[in-house]
C-alpha positions as CSV (number, residue, x, y, z in Angstrom):
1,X,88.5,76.0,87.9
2,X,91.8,76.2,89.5
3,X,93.6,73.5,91.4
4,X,93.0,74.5,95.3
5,X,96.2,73.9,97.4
6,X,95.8,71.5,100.4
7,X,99.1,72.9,101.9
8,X,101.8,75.0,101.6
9,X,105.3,74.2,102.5
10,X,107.9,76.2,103.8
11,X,106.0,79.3,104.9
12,X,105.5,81.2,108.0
13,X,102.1,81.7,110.0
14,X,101.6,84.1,111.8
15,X,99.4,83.6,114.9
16,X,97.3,86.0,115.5
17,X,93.8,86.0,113.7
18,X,92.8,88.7,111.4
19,X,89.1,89.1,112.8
20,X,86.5,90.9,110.9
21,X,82.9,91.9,111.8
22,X,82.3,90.9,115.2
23,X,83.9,87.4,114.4
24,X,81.7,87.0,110.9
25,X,84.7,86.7,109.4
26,X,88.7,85.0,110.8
27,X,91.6,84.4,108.8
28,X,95.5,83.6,109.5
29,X,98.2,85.3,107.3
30,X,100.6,83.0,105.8
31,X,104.0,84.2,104.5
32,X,105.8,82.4,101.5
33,X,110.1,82.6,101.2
34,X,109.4,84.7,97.9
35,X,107.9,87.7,100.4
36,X,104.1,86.8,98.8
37,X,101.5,86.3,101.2
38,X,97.9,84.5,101.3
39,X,94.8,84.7,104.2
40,X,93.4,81.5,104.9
41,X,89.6,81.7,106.4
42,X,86.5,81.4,107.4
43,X,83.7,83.3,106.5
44,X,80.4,82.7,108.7
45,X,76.7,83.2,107.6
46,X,76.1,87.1,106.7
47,X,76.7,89.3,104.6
48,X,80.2,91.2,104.5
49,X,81.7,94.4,102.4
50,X,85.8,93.8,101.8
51,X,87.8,96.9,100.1
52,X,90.7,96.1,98.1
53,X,94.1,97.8,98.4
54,X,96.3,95.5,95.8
55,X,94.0,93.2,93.4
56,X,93.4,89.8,95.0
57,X,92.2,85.9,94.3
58,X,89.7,84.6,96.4
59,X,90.1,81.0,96.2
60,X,86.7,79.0,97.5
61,X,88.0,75.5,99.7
62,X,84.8,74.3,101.4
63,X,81.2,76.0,101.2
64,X,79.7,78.5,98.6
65,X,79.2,82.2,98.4
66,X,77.8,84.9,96.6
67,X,79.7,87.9,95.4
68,X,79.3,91.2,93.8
69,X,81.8,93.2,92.9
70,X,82.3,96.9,93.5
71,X,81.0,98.6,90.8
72,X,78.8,95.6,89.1
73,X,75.1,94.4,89.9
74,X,75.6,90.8,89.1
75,X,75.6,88.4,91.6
76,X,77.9,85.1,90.9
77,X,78.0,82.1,93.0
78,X,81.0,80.4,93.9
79,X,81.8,77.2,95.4
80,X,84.6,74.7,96.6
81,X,87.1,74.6,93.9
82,X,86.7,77.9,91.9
83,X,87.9,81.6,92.5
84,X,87.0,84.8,91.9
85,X,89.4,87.9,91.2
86,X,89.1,91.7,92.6
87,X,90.4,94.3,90.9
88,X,93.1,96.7,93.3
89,X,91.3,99.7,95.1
90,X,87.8,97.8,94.8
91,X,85.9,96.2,96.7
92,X,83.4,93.0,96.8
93,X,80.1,92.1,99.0
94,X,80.5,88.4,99.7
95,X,77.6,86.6,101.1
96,X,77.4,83.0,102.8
97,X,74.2,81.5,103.4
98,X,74.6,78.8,105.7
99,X,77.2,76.4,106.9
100,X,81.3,77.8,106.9
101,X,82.7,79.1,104.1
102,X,86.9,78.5,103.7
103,X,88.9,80.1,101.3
104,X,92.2,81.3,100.2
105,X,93.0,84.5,99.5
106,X,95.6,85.6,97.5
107,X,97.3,89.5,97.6
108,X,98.5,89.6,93.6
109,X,99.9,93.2,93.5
């Protein structure tokens, strides 16, 4: 379990939405002093396919999903308050079955 931010201080957002599959899935880019960078967003009911260039952290605020990552057949469940991490030229399926899921993304590479 990791400790889920509830805000960030000092950073810059940038406006415009990132806006994946039709809508399915929105997020906001938010830049840190250090030159890091984080998503924060929603991801509706569906199912979704996400490549990876750098690894990332996929941080779950509010709601549940189901993930498989590229290359594995298990399916793990995730909900508010844990992460999951994907591997750098990757990829995950991430599926939400009802309701919003929010979560934090974090680029680590």
């Amino acid at each position: 379990m990791s400790a889920i931010p509830a805000t960030f201080s000092g950073v810059t957002v940038q406006t415009k939405a990132n806006v994946y599959f039709d809508g399915g899935v929105v997020s906001h880019t938010v830049l840190f002093a250090d030159g890091s960078k984080k998503t924060l967003g929603l991801i509706r009911p569906g199912s979704y396919h996400f490549g990876t260039g750098a690894p990332e952290r996929m941080e779950i605020v509010a709601g549940s999903c189901r993930v498989v990552l590229d290359g594995q057949v298990a399916e793990k469940t995730y909900g508010a308050g844990t992460f999951f991490d994907v591997p750098g030229k990757s990829g995950f399926t991430i599926v939400v079955d009802g309701g919003l899921c929010e979560y934090i993304c974090s680029f680590l590479g």
